[in-house]
C-alpha positions as CSV (number, residue, x, y, z in Angstrom):
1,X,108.7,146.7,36.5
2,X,110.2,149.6,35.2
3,X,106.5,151.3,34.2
4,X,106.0,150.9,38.6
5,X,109.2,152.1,39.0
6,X,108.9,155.7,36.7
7,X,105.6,155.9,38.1
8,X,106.8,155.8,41.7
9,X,109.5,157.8,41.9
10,X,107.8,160.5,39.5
11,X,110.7,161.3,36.9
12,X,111.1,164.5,35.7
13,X,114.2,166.1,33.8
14,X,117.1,164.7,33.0
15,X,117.9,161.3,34.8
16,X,120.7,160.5,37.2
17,X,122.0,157.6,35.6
18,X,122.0,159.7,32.3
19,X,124.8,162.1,34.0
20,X,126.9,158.8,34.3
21,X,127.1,158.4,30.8
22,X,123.7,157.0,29.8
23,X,123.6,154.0,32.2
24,X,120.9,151.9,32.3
25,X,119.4,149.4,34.6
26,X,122.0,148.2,37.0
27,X,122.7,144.9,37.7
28,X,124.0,144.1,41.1
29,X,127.5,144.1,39.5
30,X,127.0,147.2,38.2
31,X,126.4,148.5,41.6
32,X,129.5,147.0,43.0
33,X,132.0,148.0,40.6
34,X,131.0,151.8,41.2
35,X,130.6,151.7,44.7
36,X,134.0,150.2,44.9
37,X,135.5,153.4,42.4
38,X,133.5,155.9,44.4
39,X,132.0,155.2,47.6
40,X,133.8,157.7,50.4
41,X,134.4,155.1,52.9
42,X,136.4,152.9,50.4
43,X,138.5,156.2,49.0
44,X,139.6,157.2,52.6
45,X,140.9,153.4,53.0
46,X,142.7,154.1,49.6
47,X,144.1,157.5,50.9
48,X,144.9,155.7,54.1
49,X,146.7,153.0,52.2
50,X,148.8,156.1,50.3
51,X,149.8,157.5,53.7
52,X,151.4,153.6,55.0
53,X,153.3,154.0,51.5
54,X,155.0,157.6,52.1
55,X,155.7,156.6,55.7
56,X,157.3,153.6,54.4
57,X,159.5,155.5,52.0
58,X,160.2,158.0,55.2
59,X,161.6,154.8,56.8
60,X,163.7,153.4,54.3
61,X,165.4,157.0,53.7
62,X,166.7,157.2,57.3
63,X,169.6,154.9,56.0
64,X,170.7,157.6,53.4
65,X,173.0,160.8,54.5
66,X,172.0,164.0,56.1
67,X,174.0,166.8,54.0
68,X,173.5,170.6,55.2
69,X,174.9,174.0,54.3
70,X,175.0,177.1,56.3
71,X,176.1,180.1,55.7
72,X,176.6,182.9,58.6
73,X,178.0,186.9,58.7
74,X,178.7,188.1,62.2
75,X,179.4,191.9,62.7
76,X,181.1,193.5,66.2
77,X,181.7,197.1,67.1
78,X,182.7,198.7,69.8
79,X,185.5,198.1,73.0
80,X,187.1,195.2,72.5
81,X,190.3,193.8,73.8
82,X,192.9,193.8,71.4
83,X,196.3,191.5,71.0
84,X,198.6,193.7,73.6
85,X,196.2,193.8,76.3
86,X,194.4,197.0,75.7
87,X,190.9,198.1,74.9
88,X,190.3,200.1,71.8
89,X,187.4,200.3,69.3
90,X,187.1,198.5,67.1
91,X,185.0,197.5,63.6
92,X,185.4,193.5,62.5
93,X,183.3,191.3,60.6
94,X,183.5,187.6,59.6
95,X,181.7,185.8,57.2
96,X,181.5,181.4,57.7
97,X,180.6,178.6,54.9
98,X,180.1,175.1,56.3
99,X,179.5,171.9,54.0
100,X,178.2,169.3,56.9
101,X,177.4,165.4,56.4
102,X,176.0,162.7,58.9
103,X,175.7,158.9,57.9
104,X,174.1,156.9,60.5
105,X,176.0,153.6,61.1
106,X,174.4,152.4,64.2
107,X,170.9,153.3,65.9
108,X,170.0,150.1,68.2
109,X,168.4,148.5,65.0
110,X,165.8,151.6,64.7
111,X,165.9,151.8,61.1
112,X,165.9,148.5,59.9
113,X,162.6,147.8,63.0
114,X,161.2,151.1,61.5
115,X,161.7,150.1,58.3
116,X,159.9,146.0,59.0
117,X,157.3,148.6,60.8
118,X,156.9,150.3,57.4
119,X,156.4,147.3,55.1
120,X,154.1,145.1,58.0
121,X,152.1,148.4,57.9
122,X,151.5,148.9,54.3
123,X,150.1,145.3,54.7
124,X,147.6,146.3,57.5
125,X,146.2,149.1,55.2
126,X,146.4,146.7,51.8
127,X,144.1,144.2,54.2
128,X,142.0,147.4,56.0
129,X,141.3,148.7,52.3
130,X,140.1,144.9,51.3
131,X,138.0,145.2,54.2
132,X,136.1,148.2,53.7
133,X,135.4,146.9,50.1
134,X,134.1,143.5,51.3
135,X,132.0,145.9,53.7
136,X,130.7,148.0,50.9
137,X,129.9,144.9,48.9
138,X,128.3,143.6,51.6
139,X,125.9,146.6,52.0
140,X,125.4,147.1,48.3
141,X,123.8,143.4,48.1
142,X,121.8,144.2,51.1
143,X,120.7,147.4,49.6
144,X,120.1,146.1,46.3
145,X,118.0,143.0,47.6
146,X,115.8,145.2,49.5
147,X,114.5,146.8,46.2
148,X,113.7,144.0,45.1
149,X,111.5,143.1,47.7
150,X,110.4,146.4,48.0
151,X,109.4,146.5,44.0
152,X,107.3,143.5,44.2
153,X,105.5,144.3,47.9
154,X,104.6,147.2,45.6
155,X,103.2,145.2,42.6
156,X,101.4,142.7,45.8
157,X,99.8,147.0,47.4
158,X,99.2,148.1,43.8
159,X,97.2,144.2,42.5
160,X,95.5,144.4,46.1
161,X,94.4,148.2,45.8
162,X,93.1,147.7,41.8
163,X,91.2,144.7,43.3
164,X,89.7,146.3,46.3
165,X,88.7,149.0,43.9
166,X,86.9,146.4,41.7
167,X,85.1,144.6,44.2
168,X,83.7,148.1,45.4
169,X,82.2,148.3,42.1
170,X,80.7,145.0,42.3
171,X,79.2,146.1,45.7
172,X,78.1,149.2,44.6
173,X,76.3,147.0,42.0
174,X,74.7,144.7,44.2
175,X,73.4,147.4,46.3
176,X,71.6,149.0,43.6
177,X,69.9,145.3,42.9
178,X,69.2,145.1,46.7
179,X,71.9,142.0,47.1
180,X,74.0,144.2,49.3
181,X,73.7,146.3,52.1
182,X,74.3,150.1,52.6
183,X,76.9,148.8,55.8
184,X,78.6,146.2,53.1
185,X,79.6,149.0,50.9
186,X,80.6,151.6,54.0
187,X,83.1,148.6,55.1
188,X,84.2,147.6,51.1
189,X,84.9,151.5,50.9
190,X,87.0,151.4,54.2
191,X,89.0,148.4,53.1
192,X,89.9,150.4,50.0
193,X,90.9,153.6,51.6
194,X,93.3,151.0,54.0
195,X,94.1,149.6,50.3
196,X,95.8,153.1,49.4
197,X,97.6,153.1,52.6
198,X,99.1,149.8,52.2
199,X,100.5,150.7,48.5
200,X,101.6,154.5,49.3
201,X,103.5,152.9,52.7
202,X,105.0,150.4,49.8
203,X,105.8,153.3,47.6
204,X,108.3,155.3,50.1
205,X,109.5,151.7,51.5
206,X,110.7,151.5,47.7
207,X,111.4,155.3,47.5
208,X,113.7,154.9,50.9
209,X,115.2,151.5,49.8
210,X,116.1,153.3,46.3
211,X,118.0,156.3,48.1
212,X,119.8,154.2,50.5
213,X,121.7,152.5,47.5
214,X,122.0,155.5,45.7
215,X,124.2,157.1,48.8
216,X,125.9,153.9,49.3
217,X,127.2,154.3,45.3
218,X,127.5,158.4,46.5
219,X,125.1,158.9,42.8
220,X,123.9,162.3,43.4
221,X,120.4,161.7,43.3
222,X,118.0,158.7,43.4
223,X,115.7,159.6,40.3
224,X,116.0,157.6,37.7
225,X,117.6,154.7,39.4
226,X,116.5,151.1,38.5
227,X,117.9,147.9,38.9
228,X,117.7,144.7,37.2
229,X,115.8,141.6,38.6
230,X,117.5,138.3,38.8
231,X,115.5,135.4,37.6
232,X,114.0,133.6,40.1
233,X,112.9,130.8,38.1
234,X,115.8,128.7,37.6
235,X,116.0,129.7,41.9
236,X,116.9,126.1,43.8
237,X,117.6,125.3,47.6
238,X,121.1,124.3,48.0
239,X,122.7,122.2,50.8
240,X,124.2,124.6,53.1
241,X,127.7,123.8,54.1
242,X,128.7,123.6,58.1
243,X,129.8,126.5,59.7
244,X,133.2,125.3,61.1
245,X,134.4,124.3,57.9
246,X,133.0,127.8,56.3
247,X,135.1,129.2,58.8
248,X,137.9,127.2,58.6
249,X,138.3,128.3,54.8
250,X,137.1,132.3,55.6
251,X,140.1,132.7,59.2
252,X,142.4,131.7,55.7
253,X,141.5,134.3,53.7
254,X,139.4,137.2,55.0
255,X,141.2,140.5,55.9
256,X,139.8,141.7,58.6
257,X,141.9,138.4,60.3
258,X,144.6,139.2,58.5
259,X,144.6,143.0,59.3
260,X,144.5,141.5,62.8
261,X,147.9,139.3,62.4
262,X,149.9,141.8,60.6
263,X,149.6,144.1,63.3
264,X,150.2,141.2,66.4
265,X,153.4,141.4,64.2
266,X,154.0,145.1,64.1
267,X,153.4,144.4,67.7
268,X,156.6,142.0,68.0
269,X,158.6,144.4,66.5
270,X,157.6,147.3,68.2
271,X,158.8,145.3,71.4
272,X,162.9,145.0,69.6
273,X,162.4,148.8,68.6
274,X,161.7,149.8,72.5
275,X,164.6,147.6,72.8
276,X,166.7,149.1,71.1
277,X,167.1,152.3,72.9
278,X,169.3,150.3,75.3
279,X,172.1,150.0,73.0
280,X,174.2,152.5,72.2
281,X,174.2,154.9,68.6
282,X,177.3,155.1,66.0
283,X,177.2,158.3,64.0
284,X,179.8,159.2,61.4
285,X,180.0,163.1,60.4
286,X,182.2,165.1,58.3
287,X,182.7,168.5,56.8
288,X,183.8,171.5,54.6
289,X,184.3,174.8,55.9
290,X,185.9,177.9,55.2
291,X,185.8,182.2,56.4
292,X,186.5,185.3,55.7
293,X,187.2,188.2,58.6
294,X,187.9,191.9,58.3
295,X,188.8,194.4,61.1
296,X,188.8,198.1,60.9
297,X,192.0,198.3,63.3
298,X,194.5,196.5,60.4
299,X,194.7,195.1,56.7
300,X,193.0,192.2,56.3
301,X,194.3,189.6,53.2
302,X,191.8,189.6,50.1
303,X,188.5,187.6,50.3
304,X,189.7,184.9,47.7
305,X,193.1,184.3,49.8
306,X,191.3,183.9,52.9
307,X,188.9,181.6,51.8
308,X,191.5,179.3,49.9
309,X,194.0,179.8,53.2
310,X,191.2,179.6,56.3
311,X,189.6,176.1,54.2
312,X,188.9,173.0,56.3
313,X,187.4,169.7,56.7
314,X,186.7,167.6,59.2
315,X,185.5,164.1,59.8
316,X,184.7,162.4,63.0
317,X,182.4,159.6,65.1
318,X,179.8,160.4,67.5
319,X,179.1,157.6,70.2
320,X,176.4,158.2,72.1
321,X,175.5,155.3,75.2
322,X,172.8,155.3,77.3
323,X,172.8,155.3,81.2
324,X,169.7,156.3,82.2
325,X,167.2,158.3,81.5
326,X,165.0,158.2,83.8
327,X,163.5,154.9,83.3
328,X,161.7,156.4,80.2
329,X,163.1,153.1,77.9
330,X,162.4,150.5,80.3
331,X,158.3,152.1,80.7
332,X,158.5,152.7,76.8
333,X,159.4,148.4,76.6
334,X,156.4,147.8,79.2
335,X,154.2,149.9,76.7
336,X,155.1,147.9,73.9
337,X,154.9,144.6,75.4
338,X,151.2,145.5,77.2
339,X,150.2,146.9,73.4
340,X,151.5,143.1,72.1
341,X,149.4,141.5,74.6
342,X,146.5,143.6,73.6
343,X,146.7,143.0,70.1
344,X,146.5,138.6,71.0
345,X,143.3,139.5,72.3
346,X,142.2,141.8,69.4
347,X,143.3,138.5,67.0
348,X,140.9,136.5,69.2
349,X,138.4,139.1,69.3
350,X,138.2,139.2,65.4
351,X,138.6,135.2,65.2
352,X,135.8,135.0,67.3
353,X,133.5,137.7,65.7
354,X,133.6,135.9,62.4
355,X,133.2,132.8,63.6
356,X,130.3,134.4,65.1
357,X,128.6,136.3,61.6
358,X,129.1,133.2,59.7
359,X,127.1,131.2,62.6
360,X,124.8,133.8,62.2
361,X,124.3,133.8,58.2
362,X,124.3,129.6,58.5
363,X,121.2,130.1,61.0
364,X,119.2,132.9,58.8
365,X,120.1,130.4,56.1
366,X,118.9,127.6,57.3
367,X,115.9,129.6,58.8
368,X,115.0,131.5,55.5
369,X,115.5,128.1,53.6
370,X,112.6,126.5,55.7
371,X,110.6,129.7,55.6
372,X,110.5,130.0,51.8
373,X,109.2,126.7,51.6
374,X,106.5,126.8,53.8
375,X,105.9,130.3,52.4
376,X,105.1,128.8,49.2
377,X,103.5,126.1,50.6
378,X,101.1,128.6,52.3
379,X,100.8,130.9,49.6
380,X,99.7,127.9,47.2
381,X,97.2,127.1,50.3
382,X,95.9,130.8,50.6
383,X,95.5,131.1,46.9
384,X,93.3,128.3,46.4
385,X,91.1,129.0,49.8
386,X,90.7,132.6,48.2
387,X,89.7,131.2,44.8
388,X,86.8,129.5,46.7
389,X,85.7,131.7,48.6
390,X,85.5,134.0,45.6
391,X,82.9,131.5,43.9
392,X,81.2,131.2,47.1
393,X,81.0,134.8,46.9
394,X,79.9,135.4,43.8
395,X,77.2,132.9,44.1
396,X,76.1,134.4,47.1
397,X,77.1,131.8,49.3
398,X,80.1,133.7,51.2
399,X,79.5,137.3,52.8
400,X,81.9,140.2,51.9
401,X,83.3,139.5,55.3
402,X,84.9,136.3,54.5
403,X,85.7,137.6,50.5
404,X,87.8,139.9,52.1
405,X,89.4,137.6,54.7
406,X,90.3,135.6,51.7
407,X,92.2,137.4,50.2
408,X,94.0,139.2,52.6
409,X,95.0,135.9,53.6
410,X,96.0,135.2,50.1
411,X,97.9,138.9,49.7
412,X,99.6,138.3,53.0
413,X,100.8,134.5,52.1
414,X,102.2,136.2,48.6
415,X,104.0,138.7,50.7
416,X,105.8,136.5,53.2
417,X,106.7,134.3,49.9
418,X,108.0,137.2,48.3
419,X,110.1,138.0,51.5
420,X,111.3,134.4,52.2
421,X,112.6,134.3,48.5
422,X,114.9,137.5,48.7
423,X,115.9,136.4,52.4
424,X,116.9,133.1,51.2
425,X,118.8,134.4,48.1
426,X,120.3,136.8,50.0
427,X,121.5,134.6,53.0
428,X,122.9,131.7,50.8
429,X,125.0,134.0,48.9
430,X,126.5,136.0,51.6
431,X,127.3,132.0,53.3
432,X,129.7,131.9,50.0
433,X,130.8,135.1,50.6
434,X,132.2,134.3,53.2
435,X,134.1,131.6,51.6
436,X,135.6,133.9,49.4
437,X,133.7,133.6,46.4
438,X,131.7,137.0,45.1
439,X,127.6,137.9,46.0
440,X,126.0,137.2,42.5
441,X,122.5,137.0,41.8
């Protein structure tokens, strides 16, 4: 296998998997762990998971204080009215320092809604980011599956082109003896030149499978890349499990219905948050402050005993009640309780979509279990009519017309075995994956 594999994708230089520190063939393990650690679509879940965290935090830290300082210097000149009731110009400046604190003791139950909003949010992106890995190990099997089909539709092009080859020889042969005709060897030579079609078609079907795992593992190029075969021979038809009780077990523990519920939740609470503008907000605020003023019309005391005399602080609360504004709550309440009745459906919707992939994997399971039997059947069938017919041949009792009807028969009977085998690996395994166990080969 790996001799076809160097051979097809024409290595030259240095080797991808030698720039991730020597790695070998992968296994199908191999594949997952690194797509997991480096596949784009997995990282922007992980960066999106980051971002539910720091709005979190922003939520909790509305409970804490808001402390500012300002500091200002006004200068007038000009007219001005002065003490007795007369205009006269005049200089002044004043210089202000302000120490100002809010706590919030009352906002409708906004923080602590923001803050459930928060948490049930982190959760969505915790179950989003599970998804997109269960998505990318989804793909990667897939991927890696259809190599190996592609590798040995490849060794079926590669044994069929080295044969036709042969029996042109053989032609060629019986020709010179007279046993053959000149139109025999014109059609022997045509099946050949099909022969080389057949094996370079299976070539970039390899070529293209190769790159298409390669991008999902974002490796930066597919050269070099091989994989590792499972063994097939220990490979045994299992009873399939029904798919109601597949799902029963998967609507436990698969995130995309989890995802789903978490934000039917955030939904709820979105609903008492809208709410919540109805009542009215507590505020408490206090402060330091303290000046300094100068005019050019009389003495002014120094700046020290201004800013010890002209120091004050202040503490107060700010009730604010709403009466209407403009029916902007009530519509932002509608909003969230159409947005709640939106997300029941999405939970539905996403019930209903898995219950409809895993009826979907149960019928390609069932389907590719009765195919690979028959497929062996046939192949076992084909093999043995092109055995015969071979003899025949040779003997001179069978034309090269029904030789090479034979064994195309044969080749094509290997293929669809070859393809029912991957297909019902493939399909079996994803049926447990979707009862939460891992897709091993």
């Amino acid at each position: 296998m790996k001799g076809h594999l160097i051979a097809i994708l024409c290595l030259a230089g240095p080797l991808a998997f030698a720039q991730e520190g020597g790695h070998g063939p992968w296994t199908l393990q191999d594949c997952v762990d690194y797509a997991l650690e480096h596949n784009i679509t997995v990282r922007q879940s992980e960066v999106a998971l980051e971002q539910k965290e720091v709005e979190l935090s922003n939520a909790r830290n509305r409970r804490l204080p808001g402390l500012s300082a300002s500091v200002s210097e006004n200068l007038s000149f000009g007219r001005g009215l002065t003490a007795d009731n007369t205009y006269t110009n005049s200089n002044t400046t004043s210089t202000s320092f302000s120490l100002g604190a809010d706590v919030p003791i009352f906002q409708g139950f906004d923080i602590n809604n923001g803050i459930k909003l928060g948490k049930l949010g982190l959760e969505a992106a915790t179950e989003d980011l599970e998804k997109a890995r269960d998505d990318i190990r989804v793909n990667v099997a897939q991927a890696y599956v259809d190599i190996l089909y592609n590798q040995e539709m490849l060794k079926v092009a590669e044994s069929q082109l080295d044969h036709d080859a042969q029996l042109l020889e053989q032609v060629r042969t019986r020709r010179l003896a007279g046993k053959a005709s000149d139109a025999e060897v014109s059609a022997q030579e045509a099946t050949l030149a099909q022969s080389r079609l057949s094996a370079t078609q299976a070539s970039n079907n390899l070529q293209l499978s190769v790159l298409t795992l390669t991008q999902l593992l974002e490796l930066p190029s597919p050269e070099g890349f091989e994989i590792v075969a499972p063994s097939m021979e220990s490979f045994e038809l299992k009873l399939l499990e029904n798919p109601e009780d597949i799902y029963a077990l998967a609507v436990d523990i698969k995130p995309a219905v989890k995802s789903a519920l978490i934000n039917l939740e955030s939904a709820e609470i979105s609903i008492a948050r809208a709410k919540g503008a109805y009542l009215p907000t507590l505020m408490l605020t206090g402060g330091l402050g303290t000046n300094y003023y100068t005019t050019s019309r009389m003495s002014s005391a120094s700046f020290a005993d201004q800013m010890k005399n002209n120091f004050s602080q202040y503490v107060g609360l700010s009730l604010s009640i709403p009466i209407f504004n403009r029916m902007s709550t009530r519509n932002s309440v509608r909003n969230a309780e159409l947005s709640y009745e939106n997300q029941q459906l999405q939970v539905e919707n996403v019930k209903k979509s898995l219950y409809k992939e895993i009826q979907q994997a149960y019928y390609n399971a069932v389907a590719s279990q009765t195919k690979y039997v028959s497929s062996m059947e046939s192949a076992e069938s084909a093999r043995k009519h092109y055995e015969l017919t071979e003899e025949k041949y040779r003997n001179g009792k069978a034309d090269i017309a029904d030789y090479n009807d034979a064994k195309n028969s044969w080749l094509s009977a290997e293929s669809d075995s070859v393809r029912s085998k991957y297909e019902c690996l493939f399909q079996t395994r994803l049926l447990d994956f979707y009862k939460g166990e891992d897709i091993a080969f």
